[in-house]
C-alpha positions as CSV (number, residue, x, y, z in Angstrom):
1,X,-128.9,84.1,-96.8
2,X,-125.6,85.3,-96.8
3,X,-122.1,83.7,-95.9
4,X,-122.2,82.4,-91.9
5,X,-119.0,85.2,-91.7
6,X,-120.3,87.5,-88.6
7,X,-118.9,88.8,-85.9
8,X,-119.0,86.7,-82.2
9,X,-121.4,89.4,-80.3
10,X,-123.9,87.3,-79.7
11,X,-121.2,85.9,-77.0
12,X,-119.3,89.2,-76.3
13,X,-116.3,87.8,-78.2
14,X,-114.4,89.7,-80.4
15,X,-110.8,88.8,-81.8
16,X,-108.8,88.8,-85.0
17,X,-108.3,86.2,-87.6
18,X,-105.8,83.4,-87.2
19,X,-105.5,79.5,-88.9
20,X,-106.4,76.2,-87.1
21,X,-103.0,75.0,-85.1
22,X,-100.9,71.5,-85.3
23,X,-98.5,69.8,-83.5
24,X,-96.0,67.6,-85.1
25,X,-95.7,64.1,-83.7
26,X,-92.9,63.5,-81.7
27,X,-90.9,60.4,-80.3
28,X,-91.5,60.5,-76.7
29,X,-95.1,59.4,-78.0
30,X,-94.3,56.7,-80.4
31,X,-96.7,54.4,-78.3
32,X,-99.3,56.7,-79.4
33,X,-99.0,56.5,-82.9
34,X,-101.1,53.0,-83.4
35,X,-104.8,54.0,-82.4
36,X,-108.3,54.3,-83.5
37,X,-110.6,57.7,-82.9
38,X,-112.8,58.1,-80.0
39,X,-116.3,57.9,-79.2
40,X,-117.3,61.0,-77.6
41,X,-119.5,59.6,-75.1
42,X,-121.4,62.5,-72.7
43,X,-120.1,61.7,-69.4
44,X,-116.5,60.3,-70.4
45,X,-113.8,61.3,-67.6
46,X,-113.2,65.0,-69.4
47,X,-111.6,68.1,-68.2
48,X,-115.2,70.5,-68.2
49,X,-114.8,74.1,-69.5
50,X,-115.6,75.4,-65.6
51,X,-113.9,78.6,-64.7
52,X,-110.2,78.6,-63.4
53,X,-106.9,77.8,-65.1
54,X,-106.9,74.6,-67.9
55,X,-103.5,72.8,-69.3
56,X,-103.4,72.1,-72.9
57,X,-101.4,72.3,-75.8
58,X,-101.0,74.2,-79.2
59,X,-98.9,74.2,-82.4
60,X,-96.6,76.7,-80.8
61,X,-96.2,74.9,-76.9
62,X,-98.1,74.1,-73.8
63,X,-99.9,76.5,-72.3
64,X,-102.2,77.7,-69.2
65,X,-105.2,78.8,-70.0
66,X,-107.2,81.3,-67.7
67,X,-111.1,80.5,-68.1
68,X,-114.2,83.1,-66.5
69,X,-117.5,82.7,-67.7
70,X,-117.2,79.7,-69.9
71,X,-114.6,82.3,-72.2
72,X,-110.6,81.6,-72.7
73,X,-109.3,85.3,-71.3
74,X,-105.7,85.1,-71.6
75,X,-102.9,82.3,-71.3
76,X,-99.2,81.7,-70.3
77,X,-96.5,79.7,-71.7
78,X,-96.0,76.3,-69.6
79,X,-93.5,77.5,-67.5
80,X,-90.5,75.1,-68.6
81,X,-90.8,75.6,-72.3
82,X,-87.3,77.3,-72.9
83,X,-88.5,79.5,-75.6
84,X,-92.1,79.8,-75.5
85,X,-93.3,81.2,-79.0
86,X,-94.7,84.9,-79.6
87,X,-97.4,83.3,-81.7
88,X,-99.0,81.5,-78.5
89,X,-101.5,84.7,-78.4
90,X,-102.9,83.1,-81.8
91,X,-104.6,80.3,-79.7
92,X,-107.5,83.1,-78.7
93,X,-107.4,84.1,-82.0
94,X,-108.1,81.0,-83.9
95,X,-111.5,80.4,-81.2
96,X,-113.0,84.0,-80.5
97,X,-112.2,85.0,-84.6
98,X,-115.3,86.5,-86.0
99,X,-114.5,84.3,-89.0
100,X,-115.6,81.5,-87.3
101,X,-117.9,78.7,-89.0
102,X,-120.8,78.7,-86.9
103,X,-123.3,76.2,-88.6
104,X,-123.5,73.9,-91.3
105,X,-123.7,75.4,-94.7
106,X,-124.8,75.1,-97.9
107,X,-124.2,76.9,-101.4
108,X,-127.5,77.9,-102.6
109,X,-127.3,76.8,-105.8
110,X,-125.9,73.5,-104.3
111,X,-128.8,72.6,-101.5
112,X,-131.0,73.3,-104.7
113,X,-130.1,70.9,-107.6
114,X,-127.0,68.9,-106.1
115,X,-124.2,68.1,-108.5
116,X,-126.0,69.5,-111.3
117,X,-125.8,73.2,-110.0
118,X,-123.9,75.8,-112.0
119,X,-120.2,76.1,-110.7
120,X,-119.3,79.7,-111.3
121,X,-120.7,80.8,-108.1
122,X,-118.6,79.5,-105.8
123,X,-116.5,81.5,-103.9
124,X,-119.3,84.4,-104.3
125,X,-120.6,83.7,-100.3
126,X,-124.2,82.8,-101.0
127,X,-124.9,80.0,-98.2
128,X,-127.8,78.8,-96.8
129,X,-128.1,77.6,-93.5
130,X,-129.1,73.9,-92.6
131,X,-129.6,71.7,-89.3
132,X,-126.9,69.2,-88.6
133,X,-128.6,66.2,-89.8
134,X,-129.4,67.6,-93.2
135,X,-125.5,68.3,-93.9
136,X,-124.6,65.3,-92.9
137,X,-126.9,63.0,-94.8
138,X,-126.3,65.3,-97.9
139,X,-122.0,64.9,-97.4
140,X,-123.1,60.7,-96.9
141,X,-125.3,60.9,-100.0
142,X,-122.7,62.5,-101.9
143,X,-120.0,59.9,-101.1
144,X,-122.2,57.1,-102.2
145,X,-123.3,58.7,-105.3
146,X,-119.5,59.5,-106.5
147,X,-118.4,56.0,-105.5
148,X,-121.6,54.1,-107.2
149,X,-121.1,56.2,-110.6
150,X,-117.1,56.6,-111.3
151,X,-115.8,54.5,-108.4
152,X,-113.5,55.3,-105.5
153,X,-110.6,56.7,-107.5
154,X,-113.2,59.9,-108.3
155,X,-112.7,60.9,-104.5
156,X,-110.7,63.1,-103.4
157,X,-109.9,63.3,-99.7
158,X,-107.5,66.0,-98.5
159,X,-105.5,68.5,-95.8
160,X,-101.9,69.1,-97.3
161,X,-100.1,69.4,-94.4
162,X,-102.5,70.8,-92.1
163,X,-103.9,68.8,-88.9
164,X,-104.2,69.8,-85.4
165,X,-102.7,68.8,-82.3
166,X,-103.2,65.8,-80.4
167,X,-102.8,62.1,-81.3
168,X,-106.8,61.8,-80.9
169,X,-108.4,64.2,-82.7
170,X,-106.1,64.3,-86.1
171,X,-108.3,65.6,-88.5
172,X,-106.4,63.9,-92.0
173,X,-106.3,60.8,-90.3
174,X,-109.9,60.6,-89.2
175,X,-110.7,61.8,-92.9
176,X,-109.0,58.7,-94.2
177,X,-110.0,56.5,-91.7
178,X,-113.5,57.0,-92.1
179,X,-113.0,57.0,-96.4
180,X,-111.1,53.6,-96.4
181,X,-114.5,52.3,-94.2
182,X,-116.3,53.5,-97.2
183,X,-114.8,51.6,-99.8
184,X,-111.2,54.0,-101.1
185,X,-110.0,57.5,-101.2
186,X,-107.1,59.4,-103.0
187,X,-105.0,61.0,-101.0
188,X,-101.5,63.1,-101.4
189,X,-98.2,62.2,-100.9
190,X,-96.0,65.0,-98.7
191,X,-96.6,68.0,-98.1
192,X,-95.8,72.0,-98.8
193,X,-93.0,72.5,-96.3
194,X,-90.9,69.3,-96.9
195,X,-91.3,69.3,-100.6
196,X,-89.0,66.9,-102.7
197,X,-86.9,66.8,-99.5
198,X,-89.1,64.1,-98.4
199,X,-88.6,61.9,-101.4
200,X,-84.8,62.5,-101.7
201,X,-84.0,62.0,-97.8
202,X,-85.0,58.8,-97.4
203,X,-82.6,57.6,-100.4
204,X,-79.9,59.7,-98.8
205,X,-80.0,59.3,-94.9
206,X,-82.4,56.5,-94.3
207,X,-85.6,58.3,-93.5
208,X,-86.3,62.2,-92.6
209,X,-89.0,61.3,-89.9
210,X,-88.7,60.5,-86.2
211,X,-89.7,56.9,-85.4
212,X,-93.6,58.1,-85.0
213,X,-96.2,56.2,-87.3
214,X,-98.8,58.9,-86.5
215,X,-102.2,57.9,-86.2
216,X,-103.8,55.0,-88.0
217,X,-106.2,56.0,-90.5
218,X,-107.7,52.4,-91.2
219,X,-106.7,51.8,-94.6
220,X,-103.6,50.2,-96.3
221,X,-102.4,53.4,-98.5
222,X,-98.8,53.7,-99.5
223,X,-96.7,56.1,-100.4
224,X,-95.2,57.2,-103.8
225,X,-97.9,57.1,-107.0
226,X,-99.5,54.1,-107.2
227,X,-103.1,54.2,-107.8
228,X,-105.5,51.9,-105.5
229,X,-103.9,49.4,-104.0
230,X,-105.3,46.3,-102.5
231,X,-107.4,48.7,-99.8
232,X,-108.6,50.9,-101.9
233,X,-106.3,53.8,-101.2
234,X,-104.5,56.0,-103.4
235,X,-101.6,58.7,-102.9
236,X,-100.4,61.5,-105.2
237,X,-97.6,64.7,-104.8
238,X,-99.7,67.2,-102.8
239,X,-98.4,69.8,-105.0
240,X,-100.2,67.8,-108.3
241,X,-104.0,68.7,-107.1
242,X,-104.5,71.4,-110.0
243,X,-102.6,68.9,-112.5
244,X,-105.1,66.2,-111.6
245,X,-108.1,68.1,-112.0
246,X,-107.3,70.0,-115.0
247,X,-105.8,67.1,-116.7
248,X,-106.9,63.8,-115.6
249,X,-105.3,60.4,-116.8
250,X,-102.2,62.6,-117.9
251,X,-99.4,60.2,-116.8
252,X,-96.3,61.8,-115.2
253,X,-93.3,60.1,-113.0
254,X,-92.6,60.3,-108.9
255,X,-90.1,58.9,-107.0
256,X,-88.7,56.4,-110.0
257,X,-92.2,55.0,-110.5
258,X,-94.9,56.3,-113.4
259,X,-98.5,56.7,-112.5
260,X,-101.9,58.9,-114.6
261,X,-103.7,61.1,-112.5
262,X,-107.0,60.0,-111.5
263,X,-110.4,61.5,-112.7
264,X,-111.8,63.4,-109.7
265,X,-115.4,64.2,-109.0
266,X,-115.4,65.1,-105.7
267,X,-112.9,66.5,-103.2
268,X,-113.1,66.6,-98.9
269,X,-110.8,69.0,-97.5
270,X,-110.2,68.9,-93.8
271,X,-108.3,71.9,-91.9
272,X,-106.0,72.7,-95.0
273,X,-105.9,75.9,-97.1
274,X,-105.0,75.1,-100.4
275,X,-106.8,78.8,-102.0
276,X,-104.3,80.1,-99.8
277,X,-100.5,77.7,-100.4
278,X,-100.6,76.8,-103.6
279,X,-99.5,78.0,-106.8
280,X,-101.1,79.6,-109.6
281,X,-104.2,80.8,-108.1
282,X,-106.2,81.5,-110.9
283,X,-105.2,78.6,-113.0
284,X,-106.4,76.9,-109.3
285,X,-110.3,78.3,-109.3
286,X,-110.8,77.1,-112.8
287,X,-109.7,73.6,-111.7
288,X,-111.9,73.9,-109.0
289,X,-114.8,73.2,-111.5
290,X,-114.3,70.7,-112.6
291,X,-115.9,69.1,-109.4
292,X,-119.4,68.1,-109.0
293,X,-118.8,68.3,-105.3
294,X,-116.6,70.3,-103.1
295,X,-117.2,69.5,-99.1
296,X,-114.9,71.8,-96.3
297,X,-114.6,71.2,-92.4
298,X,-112.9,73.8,-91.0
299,X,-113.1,76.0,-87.8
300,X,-112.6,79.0,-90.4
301,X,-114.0,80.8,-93.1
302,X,-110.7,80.6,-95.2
303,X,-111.1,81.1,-98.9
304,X,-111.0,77.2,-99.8
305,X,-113.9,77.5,-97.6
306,X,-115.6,79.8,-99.4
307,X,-115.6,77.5,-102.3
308,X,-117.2,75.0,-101.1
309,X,-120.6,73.2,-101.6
310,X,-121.0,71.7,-98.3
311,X,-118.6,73.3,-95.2
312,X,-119.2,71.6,-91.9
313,X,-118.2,73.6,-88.7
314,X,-115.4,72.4,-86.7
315,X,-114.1,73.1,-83.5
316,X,-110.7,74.1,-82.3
317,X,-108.0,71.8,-80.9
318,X,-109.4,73.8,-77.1
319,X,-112.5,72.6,-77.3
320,X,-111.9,69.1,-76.6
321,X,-109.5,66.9,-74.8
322,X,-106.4,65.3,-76.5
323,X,-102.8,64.3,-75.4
324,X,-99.6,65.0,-77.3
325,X,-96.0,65.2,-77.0
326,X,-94.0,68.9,-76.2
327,X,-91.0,69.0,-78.5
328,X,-91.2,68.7,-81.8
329,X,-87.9,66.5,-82.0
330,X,-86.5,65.9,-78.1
331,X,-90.0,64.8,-77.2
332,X,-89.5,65.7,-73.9
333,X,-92.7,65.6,-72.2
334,X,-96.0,64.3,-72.7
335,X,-99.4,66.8,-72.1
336,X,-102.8,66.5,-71.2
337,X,-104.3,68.9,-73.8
338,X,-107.6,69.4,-71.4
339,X,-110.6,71.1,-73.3
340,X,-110.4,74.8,-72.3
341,X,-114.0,75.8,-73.3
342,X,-117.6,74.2,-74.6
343,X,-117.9,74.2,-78.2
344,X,-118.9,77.3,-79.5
345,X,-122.0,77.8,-81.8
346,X,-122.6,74.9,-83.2
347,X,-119.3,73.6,-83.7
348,X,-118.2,69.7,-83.4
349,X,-115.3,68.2,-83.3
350,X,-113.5,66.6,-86.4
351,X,-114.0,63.0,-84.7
352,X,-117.7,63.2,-83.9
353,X,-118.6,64.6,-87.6
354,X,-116.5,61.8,-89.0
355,X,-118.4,59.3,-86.4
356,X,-121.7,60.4,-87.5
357,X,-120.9,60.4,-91.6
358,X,-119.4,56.5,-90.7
359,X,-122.9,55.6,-88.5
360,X,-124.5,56.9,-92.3
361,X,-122.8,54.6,-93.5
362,X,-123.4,51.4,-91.6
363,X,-119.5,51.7,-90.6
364,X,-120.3,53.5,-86.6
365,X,-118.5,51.0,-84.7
366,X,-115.8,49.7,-87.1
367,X,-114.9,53.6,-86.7
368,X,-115.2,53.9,-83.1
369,X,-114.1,50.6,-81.7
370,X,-116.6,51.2,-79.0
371,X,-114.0,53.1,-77.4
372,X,-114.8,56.7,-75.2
373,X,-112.4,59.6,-75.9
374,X,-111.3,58.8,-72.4
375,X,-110.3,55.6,-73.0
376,X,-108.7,55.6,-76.1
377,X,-106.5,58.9,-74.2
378,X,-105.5,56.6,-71.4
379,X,-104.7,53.5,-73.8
380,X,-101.8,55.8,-75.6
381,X,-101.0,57.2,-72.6
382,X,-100.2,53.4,-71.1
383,X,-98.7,52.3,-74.2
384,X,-96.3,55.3,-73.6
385,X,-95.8,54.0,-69.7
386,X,-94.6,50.6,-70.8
387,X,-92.3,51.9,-73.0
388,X,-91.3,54.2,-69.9
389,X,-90.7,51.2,-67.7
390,X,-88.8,49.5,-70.3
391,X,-86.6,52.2,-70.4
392,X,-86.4,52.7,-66.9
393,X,-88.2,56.2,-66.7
394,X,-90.2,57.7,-64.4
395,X,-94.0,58.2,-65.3
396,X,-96.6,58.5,-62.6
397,X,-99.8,56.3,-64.0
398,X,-102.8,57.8,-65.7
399,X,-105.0,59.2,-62.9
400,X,-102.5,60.9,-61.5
401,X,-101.1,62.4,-64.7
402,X,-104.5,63.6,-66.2
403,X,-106.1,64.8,-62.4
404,X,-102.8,66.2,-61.5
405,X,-99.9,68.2,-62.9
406,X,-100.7,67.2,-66.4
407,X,-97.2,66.6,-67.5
408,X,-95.0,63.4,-67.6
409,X,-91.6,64.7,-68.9
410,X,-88.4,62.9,-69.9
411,X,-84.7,63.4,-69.8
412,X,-83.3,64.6,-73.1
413,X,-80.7,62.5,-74.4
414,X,-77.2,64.4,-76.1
415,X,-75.1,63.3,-79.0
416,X,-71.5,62.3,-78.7
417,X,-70.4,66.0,-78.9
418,X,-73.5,66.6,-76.1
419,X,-76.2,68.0,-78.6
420,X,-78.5,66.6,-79.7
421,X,-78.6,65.7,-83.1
422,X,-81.3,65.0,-86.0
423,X,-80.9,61.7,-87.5
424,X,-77.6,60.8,-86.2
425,X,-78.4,57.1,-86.0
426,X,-79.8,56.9,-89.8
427,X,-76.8,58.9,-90.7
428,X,-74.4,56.6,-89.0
429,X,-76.3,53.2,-90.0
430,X,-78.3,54.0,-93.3
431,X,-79.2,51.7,-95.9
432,X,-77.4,51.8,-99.0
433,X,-79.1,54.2,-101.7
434,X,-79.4,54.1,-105.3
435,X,-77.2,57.6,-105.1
436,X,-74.7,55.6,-104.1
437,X,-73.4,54.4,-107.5
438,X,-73.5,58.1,-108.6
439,X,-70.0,59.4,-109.4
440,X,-68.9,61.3,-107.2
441,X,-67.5,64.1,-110.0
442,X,-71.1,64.0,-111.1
443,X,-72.5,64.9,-107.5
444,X,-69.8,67.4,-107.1
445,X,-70.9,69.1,-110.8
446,X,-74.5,69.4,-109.8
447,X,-73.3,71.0,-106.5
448,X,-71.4,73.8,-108.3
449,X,-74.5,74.0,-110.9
450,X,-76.8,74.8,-107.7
């Protein structure tokens, strides 16, 4: 059987290709950031995909989205976003694209002899189809094998940069979250965008993020290279992957500490593209074999997908309900991101495959809490109301935000000239750096050499 990449006329859907969204944390929602995943309980208070018009939220701004038939038709910028983005239109895109996943898949070769199957053909297309249960008991029996025969450090679990919005349904933290329940992961350090900027920042102006922790992934990794630490976890420089694979225990140096890359046998890549950002391509495919075992989630058949063994279908950030902040920096209001539309196919979302791979592995409840996706919404969303209070701002309580307008905004605070400005507290009161004690003809020197 052929690659699961048709077209959506089975639904009367047709659309272009696009990439799975994010939205950036923000610091209007820093109550949000300390929270476990959801249980998606059928039943749970939940906006249902009936026909009519749906809030929700996207990488590129809130938006209203117009719903007949069970299908997303159109949508409109929320109405007070001061510059709504162009790229909004990609939010049909990304969930009528005939490159959808539809089902769980397999690589021939793969479903037939496991890790011992030839390597070459990945990337050719040639998947087999297989029920739900099957991939998921084949992704669990993976894991175990890896970490029984070469340990924890021989998995690596991965989305370099990509995640989608909402402080719920995070797809890199639910990957790690679920791998530090199993026993360890290694995971990367930055990301694609930021580059050395995010090592280099912190030395220079205190830190380069808001004050968001994000969302907790259950473990105790750490930035910079150290190997496992106490938990388990393990961190290198997202741009190292191809150095790792092609040439493991190699030792190199990040961010004034020394480290050897890790020997890795298998690799879980969530939402991210690397086929796609990194460097070197080819020099990228051969690395790529040195894996027994390749596993993709994704909404998309991206190429990364395509080389996969295992590729479990995923659904859209608009296929389930979430909450996040609008404003990447100003954080000036908090959505309900309400699910738009049903699943399509046989899509699930990131948190209930990661649920069902920790239930495989005797780990269902440490993952869930026992918590409904309803519950663990309203619990950030009160977090964030205390806060509110504290601060003596206005937020109507949780019923009334998530049945009603959907939106609790906030003033926006100026700087001293009355903009606002990024980092102007850790630029004002920053700790002292090692680049202090740099002279400051040196500085000046490497200045004029750039």
């Amino acid at each position: 059987m052929a690659s699961d990449v048709g077209d959506l006329d089975d639904l009367g859907l047709g659309a272009t290709l696009s990439r799975r969204s994010l939205l950036n944390g923000n610091v209007a929602l820093a109550a949000l950031g300390a929270f476990g995943p959801s249980l998606l309980v059928e039943g749970a208070r939940a906006a249902t995909s009936t026909d009519g018009e749906v809030l929700s939220g996207s990488h590129w701004g809130g938006f209203r989205a117009k719903v007949e038939g069970g299908r997303m038709v159109s949508l409109e910028p929320w109405e007070k976003d001061p510059t709504p983005s162009h790229q909004l239109s990609g939010v049909l895109d990304s969930v009528y694209s005939p490159t959808r996943i539809k089902y769980p898949m397999v690589r021939r070769a793969f479903l037939a002899k496991g890790a011992a199957a030839e390597r070459d053909s990945r990337g050719k297309g040639d998947f087999v189809r297989v029920s739900w249960d099957q991939a998921l008991d084949l992704v669990v029996t993976e894991l175990q094998r890896v970490d029984k025969t070469h340990g924890a450090a021989a998995t690596f679990a991965e989305s370099s940069g990509w995640n989608s919005p909402g402080r719920l349904h995070n797809c890199q933290s639910l990957l790690r979250r679920m791998m530090n329940l199993k026993g360890g992961l290694v995971d990367s350090s930055g990301d694609y965008a930021a580059g050395a900027a995010q090592v280099i920042m912190p030395h220079v102006v205190g830190s380069l993020d808001p004050a968001l922790t994000g969302i907790t992934d259950g473990g105790k990794a750490k930035t910079g290279a150290a190997w496992l630490t106490e938990s388990g976890a393990a961190r290198i420089p997202v741009a190292r992957v191809v150095d790792m694979l092609v040439n493991p225990d190699k030792p190199f140096d990040f961010n004034g500490t020394k480290a050897d890359d890790p020997e890795i046998k298998l690799a879980y890549w969530v939402g991210g593209n690397p086929f796609v950002h990194h460097q070197d391509r080819n020099r990228m495919v051969e690395s790529w074999k040195t894996l027994e075992t390749f596993i993709v989630q994704d909404c998309l058949w991206t190429p990364t997908a395509r080389h996969a063994d295992i590729v479990l279908p995923a659904t859209t950030s608009y296929e389930r309900n979430d909450i996040e902040c609008i404003g990447d920096y100003a954080g000036r209001a908090i959505v309900a991101m309400k699910k738009v539309i049903e699943p399509v196919f046989e899509s699930r979302t990131d948190y209930d495959i990661f649920a069902a791979l920790a239930e495989r592995l005797g780990k269902g409840h440490e993952f869930t809490e026992g918590k409904s996706e309803m519950d663990w919404i309203r619990s950030f969303y009160d977090a964030a109301l205390m806060q509110a209070k504290a601060k003596k701002y206005q937020m109507p309580d949780f019923d009334t935000f998530w049945n009603g307008e959907g939106v609790a905004e906030f003033p926006v605070t100026s700087g001293k000239s009355g903009d606002v400005v990024a980092f102007e507290q850790p630029l004002g009161a920053r700790q002292p750096s090692p680049l202090d004690d740099v002279p400051r003809g040196m500085s000046a020197e490497l200045q004029e050499r750039a």
